[in-house]
C-alpha positions in Angstrom: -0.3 -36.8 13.7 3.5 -36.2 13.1 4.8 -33.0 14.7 6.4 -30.2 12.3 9.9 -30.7 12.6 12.5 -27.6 13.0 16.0 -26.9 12.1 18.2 -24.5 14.0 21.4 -23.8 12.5 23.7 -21.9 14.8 27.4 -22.3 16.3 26.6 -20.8 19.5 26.0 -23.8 21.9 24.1 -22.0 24.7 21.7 -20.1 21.6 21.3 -23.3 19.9 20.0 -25.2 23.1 17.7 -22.4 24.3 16.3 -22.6 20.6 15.8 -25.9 20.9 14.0 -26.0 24.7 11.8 -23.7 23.6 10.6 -25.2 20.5 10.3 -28.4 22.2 8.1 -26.8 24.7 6.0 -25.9 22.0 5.4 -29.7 21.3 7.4 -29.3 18.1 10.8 -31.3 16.8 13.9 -30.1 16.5 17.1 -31.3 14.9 20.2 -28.7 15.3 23.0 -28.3 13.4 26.3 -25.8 14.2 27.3 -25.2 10.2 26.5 -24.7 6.7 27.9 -28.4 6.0 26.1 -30.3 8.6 22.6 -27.8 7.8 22.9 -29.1 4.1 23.3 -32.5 5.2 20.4 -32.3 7.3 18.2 -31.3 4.7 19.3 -33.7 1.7 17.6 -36.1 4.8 14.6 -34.7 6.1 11.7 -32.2 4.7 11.4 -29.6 7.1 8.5 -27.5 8.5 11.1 -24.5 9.3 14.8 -23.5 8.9 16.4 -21.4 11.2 19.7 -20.3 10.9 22.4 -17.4 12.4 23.6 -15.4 9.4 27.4 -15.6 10.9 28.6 -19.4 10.8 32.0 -20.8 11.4 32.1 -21.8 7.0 30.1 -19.4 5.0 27.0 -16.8 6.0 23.6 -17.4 6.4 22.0 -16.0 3.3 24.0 -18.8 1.3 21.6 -21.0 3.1 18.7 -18.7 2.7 19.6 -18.5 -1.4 19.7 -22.8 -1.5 16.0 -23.3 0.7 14.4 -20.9 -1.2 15.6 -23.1 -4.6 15.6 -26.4 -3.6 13.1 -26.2 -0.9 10.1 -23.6 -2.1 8.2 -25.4 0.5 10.5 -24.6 2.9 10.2 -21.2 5.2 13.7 -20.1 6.5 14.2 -17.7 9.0 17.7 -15.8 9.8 19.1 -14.6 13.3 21.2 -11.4 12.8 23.1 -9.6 15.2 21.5 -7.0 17.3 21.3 -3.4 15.0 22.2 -5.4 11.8 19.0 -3.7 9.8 21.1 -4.1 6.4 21.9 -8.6 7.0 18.0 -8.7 8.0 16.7 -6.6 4.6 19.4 -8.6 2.5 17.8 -11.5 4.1 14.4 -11.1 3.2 15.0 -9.7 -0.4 17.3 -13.2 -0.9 14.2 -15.0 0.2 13.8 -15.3 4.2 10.4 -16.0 5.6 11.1 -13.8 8.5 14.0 -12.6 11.1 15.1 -12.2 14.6 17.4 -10.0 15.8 19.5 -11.1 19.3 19.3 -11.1 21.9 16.3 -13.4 20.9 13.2 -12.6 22.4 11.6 -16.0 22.9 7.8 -13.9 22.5 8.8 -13.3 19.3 10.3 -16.5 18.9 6.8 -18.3 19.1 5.1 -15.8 17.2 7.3 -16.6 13.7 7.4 -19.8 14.4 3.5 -19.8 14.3 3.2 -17.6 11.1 5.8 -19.8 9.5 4.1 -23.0 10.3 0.3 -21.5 9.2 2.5 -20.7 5.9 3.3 -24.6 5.6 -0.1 -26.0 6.1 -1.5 -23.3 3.9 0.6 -24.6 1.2 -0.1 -28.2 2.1 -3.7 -27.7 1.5 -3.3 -25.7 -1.3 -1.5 -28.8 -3.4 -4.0 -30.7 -2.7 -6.7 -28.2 -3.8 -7.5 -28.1 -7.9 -6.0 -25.0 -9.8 -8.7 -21.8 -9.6 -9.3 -19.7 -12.7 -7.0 -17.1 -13.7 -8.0 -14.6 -12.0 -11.1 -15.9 -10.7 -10.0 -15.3 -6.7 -8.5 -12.1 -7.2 -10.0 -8.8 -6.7 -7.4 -7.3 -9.4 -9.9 -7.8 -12.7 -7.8 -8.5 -16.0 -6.3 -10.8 -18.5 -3.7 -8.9 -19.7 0.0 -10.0 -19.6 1.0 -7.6 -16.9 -1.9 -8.6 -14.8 -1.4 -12.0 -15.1 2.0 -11.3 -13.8 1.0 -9.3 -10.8 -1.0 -12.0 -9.8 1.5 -14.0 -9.7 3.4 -12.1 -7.8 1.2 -11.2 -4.8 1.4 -15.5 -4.6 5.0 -15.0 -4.2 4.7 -12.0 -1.9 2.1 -13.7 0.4 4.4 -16.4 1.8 7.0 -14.1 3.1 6.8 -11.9 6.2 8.8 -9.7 4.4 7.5 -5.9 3.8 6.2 -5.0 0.9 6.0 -1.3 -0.8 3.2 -1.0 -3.3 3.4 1.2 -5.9 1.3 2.9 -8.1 -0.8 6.1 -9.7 -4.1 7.1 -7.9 -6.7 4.8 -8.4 -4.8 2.0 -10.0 -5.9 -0.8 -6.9 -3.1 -0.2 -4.6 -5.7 -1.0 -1.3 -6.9 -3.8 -3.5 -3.4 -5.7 -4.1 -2.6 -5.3 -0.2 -5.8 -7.2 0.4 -5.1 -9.9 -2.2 -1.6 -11.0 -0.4 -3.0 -10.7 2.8 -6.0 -13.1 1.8 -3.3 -15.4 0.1 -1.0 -15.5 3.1 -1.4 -18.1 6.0 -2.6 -14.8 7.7 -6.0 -14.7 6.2 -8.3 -15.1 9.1 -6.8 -12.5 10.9 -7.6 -8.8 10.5 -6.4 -6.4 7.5 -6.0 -2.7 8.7 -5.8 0.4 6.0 -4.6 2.9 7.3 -4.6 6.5 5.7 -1.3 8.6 6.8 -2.3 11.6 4.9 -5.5 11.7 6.7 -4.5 11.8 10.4 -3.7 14.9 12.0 0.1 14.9 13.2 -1.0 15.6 17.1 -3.1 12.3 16.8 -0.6 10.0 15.0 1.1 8.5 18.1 -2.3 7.8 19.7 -3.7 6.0 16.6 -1.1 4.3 15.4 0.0 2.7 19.1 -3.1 3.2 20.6 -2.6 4.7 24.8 -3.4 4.6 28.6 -6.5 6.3 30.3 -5.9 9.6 31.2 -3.3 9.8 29.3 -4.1 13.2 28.0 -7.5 15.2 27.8 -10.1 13.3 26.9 -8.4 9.6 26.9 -11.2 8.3 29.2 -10.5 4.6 28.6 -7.5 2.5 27.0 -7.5 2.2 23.5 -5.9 0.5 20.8 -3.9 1.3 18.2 -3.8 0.2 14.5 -1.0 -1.8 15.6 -3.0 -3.9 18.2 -5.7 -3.8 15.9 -4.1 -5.9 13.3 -1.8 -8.0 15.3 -1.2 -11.1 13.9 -2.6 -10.1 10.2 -1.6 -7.4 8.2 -1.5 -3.7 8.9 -1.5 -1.5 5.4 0.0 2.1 5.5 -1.2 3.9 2.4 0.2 7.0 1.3 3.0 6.6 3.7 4.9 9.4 1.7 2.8 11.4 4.1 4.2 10.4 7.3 6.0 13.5 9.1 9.5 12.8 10.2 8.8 12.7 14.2 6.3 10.2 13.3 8.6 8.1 10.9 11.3 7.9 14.0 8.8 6.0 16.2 7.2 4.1 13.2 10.9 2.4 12.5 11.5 1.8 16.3 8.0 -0.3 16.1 9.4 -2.1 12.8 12.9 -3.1 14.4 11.5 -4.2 17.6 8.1 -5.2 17.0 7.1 -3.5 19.9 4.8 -0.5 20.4 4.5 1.8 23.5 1.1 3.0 24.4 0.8 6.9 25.3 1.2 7.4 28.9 2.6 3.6 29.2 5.8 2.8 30.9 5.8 -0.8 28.8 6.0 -2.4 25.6 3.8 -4.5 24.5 5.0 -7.1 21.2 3.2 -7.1 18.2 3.0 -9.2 14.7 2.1 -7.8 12.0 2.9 -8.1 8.6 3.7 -4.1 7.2 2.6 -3.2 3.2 3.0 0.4 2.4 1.5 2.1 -0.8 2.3 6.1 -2.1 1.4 7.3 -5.2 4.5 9.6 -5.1 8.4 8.0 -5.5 9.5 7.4 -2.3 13.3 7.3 -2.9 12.9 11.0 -4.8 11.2 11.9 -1.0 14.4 10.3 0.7 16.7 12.2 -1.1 14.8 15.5 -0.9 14.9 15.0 2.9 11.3 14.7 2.9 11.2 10.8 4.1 13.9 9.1 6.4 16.3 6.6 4.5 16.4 3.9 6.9 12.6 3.7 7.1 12.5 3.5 3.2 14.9 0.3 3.2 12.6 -1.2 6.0 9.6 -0.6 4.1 10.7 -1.4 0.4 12.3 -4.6 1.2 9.8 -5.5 -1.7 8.7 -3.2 -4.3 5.3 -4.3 -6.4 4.3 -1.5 -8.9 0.9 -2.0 -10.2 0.0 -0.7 -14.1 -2.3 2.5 -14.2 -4.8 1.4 -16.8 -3.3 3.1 -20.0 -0.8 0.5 -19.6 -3.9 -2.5 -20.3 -6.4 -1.2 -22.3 -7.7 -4.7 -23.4 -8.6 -5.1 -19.4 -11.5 -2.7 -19.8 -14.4 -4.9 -21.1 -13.8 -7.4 -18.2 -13.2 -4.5 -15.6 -16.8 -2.7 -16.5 -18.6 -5.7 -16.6 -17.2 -6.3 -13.3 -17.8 -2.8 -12.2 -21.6 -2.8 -14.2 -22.9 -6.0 -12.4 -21.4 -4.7 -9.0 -23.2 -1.9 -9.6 -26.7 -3.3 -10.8 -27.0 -5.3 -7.5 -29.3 -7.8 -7.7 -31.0 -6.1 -11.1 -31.0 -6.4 -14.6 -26.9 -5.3 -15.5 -26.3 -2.0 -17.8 -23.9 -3.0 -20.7 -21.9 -1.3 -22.7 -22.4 -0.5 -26.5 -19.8 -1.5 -28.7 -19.3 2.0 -29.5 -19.3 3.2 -26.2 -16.4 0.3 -25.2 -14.4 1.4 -28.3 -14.6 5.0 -26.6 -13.5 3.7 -23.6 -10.8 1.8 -24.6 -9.2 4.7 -26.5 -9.7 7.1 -23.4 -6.0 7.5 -21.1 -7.7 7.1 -18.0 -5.8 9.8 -15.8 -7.5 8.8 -12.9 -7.4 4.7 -13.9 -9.7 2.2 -12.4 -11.1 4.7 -9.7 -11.8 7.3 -12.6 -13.6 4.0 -14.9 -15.7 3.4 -11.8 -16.9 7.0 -11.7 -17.6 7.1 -15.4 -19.5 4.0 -15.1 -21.7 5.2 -12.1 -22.8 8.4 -13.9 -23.1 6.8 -17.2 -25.6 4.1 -15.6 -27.3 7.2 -14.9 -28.4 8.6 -18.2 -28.4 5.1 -20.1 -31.6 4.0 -22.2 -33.1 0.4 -21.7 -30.2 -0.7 -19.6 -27.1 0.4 -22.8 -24.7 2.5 -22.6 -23.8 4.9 -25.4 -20.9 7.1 -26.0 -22.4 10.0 -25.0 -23.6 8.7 -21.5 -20.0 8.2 -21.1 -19.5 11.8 -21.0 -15.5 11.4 -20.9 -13.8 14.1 -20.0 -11.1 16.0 -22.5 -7.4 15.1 -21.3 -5.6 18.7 -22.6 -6.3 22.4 -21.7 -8.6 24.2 -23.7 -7.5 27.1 -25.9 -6.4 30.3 -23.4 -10.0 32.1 -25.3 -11.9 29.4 -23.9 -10.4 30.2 -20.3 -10.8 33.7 -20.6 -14.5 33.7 -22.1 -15.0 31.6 -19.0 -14.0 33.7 -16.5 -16.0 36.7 -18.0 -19.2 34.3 -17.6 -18.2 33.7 -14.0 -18.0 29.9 -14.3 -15.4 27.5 -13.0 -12.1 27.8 -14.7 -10.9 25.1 -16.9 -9.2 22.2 -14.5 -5.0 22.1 -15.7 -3.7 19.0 -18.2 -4.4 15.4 -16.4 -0.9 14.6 -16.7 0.9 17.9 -15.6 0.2 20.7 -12.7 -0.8 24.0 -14.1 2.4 26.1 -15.8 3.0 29.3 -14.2 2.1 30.9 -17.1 -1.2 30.0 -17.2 -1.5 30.9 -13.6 -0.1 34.5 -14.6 -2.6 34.6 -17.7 -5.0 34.1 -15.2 -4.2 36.6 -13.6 -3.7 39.4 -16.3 -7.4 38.4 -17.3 -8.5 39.5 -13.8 -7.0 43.0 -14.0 -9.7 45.0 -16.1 -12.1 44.0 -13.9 -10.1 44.6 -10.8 -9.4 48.3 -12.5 -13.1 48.9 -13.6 -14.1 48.6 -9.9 -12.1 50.5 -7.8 -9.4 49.6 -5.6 -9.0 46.2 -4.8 -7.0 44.0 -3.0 -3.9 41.7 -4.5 -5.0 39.2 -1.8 -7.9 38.8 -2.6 -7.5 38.8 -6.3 -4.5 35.8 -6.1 -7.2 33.9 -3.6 -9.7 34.3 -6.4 -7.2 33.2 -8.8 -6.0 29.8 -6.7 -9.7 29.1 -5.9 -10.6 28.8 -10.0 -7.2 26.5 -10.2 -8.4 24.6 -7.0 -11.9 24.2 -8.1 -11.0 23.0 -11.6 -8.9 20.4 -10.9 -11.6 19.1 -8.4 -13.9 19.4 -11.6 -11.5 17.6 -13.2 -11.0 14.6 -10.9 -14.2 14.2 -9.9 -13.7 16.2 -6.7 -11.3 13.1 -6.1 -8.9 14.7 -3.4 -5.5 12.9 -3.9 -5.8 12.8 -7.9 -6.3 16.3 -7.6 -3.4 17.2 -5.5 -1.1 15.1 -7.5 -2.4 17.3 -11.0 -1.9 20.2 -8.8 1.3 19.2 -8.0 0.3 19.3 -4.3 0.2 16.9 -1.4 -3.1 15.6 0.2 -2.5 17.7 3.6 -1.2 21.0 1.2 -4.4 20.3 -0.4 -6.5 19.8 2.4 -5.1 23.4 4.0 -5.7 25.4 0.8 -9.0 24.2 0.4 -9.8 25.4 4.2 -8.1 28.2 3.6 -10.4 29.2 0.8 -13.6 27.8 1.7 -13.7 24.8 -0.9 -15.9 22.0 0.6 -16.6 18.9 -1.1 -19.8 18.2 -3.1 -22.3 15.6 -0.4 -22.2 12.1 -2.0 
């Protein structure tokens, strides 16, 4: 069997050679060339299992080259070598089309590492020429035949050849976990571990330890070495959702690991390298955060090298018979599946979906629930209204001591409602004595809190975002108040 052959484009004679030593060692070819002009004739020559090329050369840059392999040569993975601190040539790189980077001095660890990745990439693609065409949408977790899931698809295809981070965006519940496990099963790292990581759900004294993993006895109770989520997924993918929820100490060491694909262990005094490809995904706009100081700038151009936004469901309505049958036979196990009516599909597919494909699942569950013979009807659908009701409904409600009314789907409660709320409280605060404003604005937030749980299903970040709260402001009010979630 042929080896892979490898071309390194560079001017520096001493670079180029090392290059070249160690690939060789590797048991791999190499042909080298010290220009644009001789790299463009080596490639009209020979088919190429990797470029390789500085992004400073003695007739033109880099990223011309990286522009021409990625159109001529799809097959092709190129790879740039940018000049040590040069974070804007190595994002420009990527989002022109680069497979991966190094930065120099070049660490020859790393070296092998992208090398590896870039060659898994090319006998991935190898096979998959030879393989027949699947089904649209046949291995893809993200359900649909509309036009703009057709197009997603096609993108995480795209996305899953490149190293390059990718920043997922989305509303709550619209598959944002889901698409960050579709390009890692696509990508030539398949059979190596995906890692979701939660930010919003790790408390800020723990981050460093869980994220890079540390030394026995390095604080009470580290009894043993452990590793982090970085370990965890090296050499596969490593997912950071919500990332918007990062504090900024944490988001100072997080870009250090990104630029030098190294991690420190607590208590170490070494650093250990690490591969991993990096997707983040926030439901909230992550350049709104950088400008309201809330998320640092040069983390945000490391992460969204790549932006994919997924649709919330309102925006493919005609997806919904194929997602519940989908979610129906998952469901039914091994039994006979629940269907839908006609009626109750029509219902369905006139409903906004506030809380999209996570909200359809819900509806689904509880609807399988109350269904006759195995159909569901509209009313086992029980969908939920998407507006306030009148301010008489809200008030007869709190008279009768029941849960307030949850605020609109789409917007956080008004302050005037909040203050109606509270006026409605006052003749019963008078009617029984002193009492305290405290306790009366607790009362007040808890009805808020507690109806835009109602409201999303006691869903915590759909919640927050209608609330116009994030998950750990969320989390703190509701242990302020004494609001525990419903046992599943």
């Amino acid at each position: 069997m042929t080896a892979p052959r490898i071309l390194v484009v560079d001017d520096e004679a001493d670079l180029r050679e090392l290059l070249e030593i160690t690939l060789i060692k590797m048991g791999l070819d190499v042909d080298s060339a010290d220009c644009l002009a001789a790299a463009r004739s080596r490639l009209a020559q020979t088919e190429y299992g990797l470029v390789l090329t500085d992004m400073r050369l003695p007739d033109g840059l880099g990223i011309e080259l990286v522009r021409e392999v990625s159109a001529l040569h799809k097959n092709t993975p190129i790879a740039v070598i940018t000049a040590y601190g040069s974070t804007d040539n190595a994002v420009s790189a990527l989002k022109a089309g680069a497979f991966d980077y190094l930065s120099k001095p070049v660490a020859l660890d790393q070296l092998r590492l992208m090398v590896q990745s870039a060659l898994r990439i090319r006998k991935t693609d190898s096979q998959a020429a030879g393989a027949p065409m699947p089904a649209p949408g046949s291995a893809s977790p993200l359900v649909g035949q509309s036009g703009v899931m057709q197009d997603l698809r096609a993108q995480i295809i795209r996305l899953a050849r490149s190293m390059a981070p990718v920043a997922i965006t989305g509303e709550s519940g619209s598959g944002k976990e889901l698409a960050a496990r579709d390009i890692h099963a696509h990508s030539a790292r398949a059979d190596k571990p995906f890692i979701a990581v939660n930010c919003g759900a790790i408390p800020e004294a723990l981050m460093e330890a869980e994220f890079f993993g540390y030394r026995k006895g390095a604080f009470t109770g580290a009894n043993d070495d452990r590793e982090g989520f970085f370990q965890a997924a090296n050499g596969g993918t490593l997912m950071l959702d919500e990332v918007a929820d990062l504090p900024l100490p944490m988001q100072v060491k997080l870009l250090r690991a990104i630029q030098e694909r190294r991690v420190r262990k607590v208590g170490a005094t070494t650093e250990e390298p690490v591969d991993v490809r990096l997707i983040s995904a926030t439901h909230q706009n992550l350049a709104e955060c950088v400008e309201n100081g809330k998320f640092r700038q040069d983390l945000y151009y490391r992460l969204n090298v790549i932006e994919l936004r997924l649709p919330p469901l309102r925006e493919r309505l005609d997806d919904i018979g194929l997602l519940s049958d989908a979610i129906l036979a998952r469901l039914s196990g091994s039994g006979t599946p629940t269907v839908l009516s006609p009626a109750a599909l029509e219902a369905l597919r006139g409903y906004s979906f506030p809380g999209n494909v996570r909200e359809l699942e819900n509806v689904l569950e509880r609807a399988m629930a109350f269904a006759n013979d195995g159909v569901i009807e509209v009313a086992d659908l029980a969908l939920r209204r998407t507006a306030s009701p009148p301010p008489e409904a809200a008030q007869a409600a709190g008279r009768s001591a029941a849960i307030p009314s949850a605020p609109a789907a789409h917007a956080s409660p008004a302050p005037a409602e909040a203050a109606e709320s509270v006026r409605s409280a006052e003749p019963a605060a008078r009617s029984s004595g002193p009492v305290s404003l405290v306790e009366q604005l607790d009362k007040v937030e808890r009805g808020i809190i507690l109806g835009a749980l109602e409201s999303a299903r006691f869903d915590l970040p759909q919640a927050a975002e209608m609330l116009g709260l994030s998950h750990r402001q969320m989390q703190y009010r509701m242990q302020r108040l004494s609001i525990s979630q419903p046992k599943q």
